[in-house]
Each structure stands twice: as structure tokens, then as C-alpha cells.
DOROKE-62200 format. One record per residue (C-alpha): residue number from 1; chain; x, y, z. Coordinates in nm, 4 decimals, padded with zeros to 6 digits, always signed. Last residue first. Example, Ala and Ser with C-alpha at 12.3 -4.5 7.8 and 13.67 -1.06 7.14 Angstrom:
BEGIN
{2, 'A', {+01.3670, -00.1060, +00.7140}} {1, 'A', {+01.2300, -00.4500, +00.7800}} 
This chain:
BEGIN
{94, 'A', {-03.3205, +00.1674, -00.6329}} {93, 'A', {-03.2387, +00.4613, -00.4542}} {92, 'A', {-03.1434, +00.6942, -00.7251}} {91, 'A', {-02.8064, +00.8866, -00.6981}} {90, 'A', {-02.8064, +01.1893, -00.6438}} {89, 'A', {-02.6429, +01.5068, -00.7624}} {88, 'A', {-02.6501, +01.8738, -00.6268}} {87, 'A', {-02.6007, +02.1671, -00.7555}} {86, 'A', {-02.6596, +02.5141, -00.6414}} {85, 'A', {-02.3396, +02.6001, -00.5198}} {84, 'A', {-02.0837, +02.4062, -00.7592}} {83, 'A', {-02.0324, +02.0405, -00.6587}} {82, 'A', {-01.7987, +01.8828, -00.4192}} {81, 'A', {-01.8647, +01.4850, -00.4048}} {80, 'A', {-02.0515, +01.3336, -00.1182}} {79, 'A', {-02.3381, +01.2237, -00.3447}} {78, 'A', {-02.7113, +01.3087, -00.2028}} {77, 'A', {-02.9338, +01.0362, -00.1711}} {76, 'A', {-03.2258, +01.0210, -00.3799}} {75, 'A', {-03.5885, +00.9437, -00.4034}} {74, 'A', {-03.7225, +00.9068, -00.0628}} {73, 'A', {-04.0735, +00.9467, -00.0252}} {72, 'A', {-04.1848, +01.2544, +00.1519}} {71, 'A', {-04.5106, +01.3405, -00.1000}} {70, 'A', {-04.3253, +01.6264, -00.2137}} {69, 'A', {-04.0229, +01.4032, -00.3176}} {68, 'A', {-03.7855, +01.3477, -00.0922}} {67, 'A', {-03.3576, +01.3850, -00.0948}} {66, 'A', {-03.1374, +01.2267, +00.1560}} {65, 'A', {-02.7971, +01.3122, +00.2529}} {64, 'A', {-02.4512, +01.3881, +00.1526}} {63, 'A', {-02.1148, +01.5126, +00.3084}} {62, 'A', {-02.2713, +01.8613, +00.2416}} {61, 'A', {-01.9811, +02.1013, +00.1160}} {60, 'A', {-02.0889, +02.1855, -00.2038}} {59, 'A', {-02.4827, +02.1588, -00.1201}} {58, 'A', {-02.5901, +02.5097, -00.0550}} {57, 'A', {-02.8980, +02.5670, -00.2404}} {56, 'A', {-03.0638, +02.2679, -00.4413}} {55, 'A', {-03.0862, +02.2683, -00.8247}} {54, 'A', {-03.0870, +01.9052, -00.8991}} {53, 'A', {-02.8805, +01.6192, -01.0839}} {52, 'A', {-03.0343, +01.2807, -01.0849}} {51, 'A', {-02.8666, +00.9645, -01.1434}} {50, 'A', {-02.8424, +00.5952, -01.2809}} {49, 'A', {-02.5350, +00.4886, -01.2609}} {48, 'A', {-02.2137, +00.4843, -01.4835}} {47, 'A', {-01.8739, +00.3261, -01.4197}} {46, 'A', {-01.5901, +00.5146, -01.3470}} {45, 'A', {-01.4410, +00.3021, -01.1194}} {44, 'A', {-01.3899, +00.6248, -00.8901}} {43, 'A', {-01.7924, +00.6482, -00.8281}} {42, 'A', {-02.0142, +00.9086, -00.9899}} {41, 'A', {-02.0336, +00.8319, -01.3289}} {40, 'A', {-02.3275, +00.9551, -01.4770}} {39, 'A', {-02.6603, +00.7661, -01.6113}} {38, 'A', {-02.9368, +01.0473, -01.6691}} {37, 'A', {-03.1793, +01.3300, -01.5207}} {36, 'A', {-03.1627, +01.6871, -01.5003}} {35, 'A', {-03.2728, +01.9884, -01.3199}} {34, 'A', {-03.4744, +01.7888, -01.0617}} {33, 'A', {-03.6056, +02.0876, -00.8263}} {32, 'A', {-03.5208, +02.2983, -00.5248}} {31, 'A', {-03.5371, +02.2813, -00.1479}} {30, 'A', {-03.3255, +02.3106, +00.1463}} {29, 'A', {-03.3549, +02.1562, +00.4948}} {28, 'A', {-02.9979, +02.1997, +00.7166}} {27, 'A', {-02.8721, +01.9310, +01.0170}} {26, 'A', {-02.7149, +01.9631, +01.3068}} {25, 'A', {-02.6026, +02.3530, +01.3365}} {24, 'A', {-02.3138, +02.5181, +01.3896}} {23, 'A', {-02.2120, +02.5082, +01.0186}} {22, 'A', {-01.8388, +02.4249, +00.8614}} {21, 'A', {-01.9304, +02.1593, +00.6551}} {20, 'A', {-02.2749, +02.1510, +00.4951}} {19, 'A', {-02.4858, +01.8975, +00.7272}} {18, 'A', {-02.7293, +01.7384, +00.4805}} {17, 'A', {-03.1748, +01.7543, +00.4443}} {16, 'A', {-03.3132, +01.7414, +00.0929}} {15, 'A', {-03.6350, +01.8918, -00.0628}} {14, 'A', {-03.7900, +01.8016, -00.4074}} {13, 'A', {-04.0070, +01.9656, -00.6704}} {12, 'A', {-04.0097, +01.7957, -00.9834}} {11, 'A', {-03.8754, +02.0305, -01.2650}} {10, 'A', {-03.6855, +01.7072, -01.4707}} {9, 'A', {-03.9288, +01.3924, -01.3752}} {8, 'A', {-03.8795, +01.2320, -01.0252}} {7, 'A', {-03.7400, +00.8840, -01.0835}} {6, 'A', {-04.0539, +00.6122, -00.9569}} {5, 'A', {-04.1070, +00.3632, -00.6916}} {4, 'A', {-04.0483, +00.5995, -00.4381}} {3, 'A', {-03.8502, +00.4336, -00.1197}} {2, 'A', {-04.1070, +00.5006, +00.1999}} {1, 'A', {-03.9296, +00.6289, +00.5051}} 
């Protein structure tokens, strides 16, 4: 999988692919956009990296995953962490 050389903007569309806990199946596709974009701490130390926030469906109990642009280059990986439904953040592959 190609790594994109850019951040998708805020309202890119994107799709992701996890395993939500608790399902039957392998793997689930959802899609959604970039809702925000920023430097957030998602790692215990507290420090901040650089990081995308999206609307995606069903993503509070996904143990993570990747996240492509509509040309299928990778721009994200899901974070592990519990979110609302709806939300999901990444951070950027570079």
C-alpha cells in the first residue's frame, strides 16, 4: 500500500477497515470524512502528535486499523483508544 505524501484536508473523503469487538465477522469497511485536523496527545506520555480526527461509523470498539484516501493510499491508522460512535482518530503515517 502506497503511504500518501500529504494530510487529507478537513471534509476529505476517506474509508477505513477494523474489527469492532464483539462482531462475527473478520474485518468491517466504513466510510466518512476528516472532521478535524491537529497535534493531540494520544499516547500515555502525553506528548502531542500529529493527528486526524474523522467521522467514521462504528469505531469505539475497533482495536485500530488503517484509513485510505479515495485514491487507496494510506493516510492514517486508526488509534486503539475508545471514542464516541462516530469518531475516530488517527494518527498520520509519516
Amino acid at each position: 500500500v502506497k503511504l500518501s505524501d500529504v494530510m487529507p484536508a478537513v471534509g476529505d473523503a476517506v474509508s477505513a477497515v477494523s474489527h469492532p469487538t464483539g462482531t462475527e465477522f473478520v474485518f468491517a469497511l466504513s466510510t466518512g470524512s476528516v472532521k478535524q485536523r491537529g497535534r493531540f496527545a494520544l499516547t500515555r506520555d502525553g506528548r502531542k502528535v500529529p493527528s486526524v480526527v474523522y467521522q467514521l461509523p462504528a469505531q469505539a470498539t475497533s482495536p485500530g486499523g488503517p484509513i485510505f484516501n479515495t485514491a487507496g493510499e494510506l493516510v492514517g491508522v486508526l488509534s486503539a483508544k475508545d471514542a464516541p460512535a462516530l469518531v475516530g482518530y488517527a494518527v498520520r503515517v509519516e
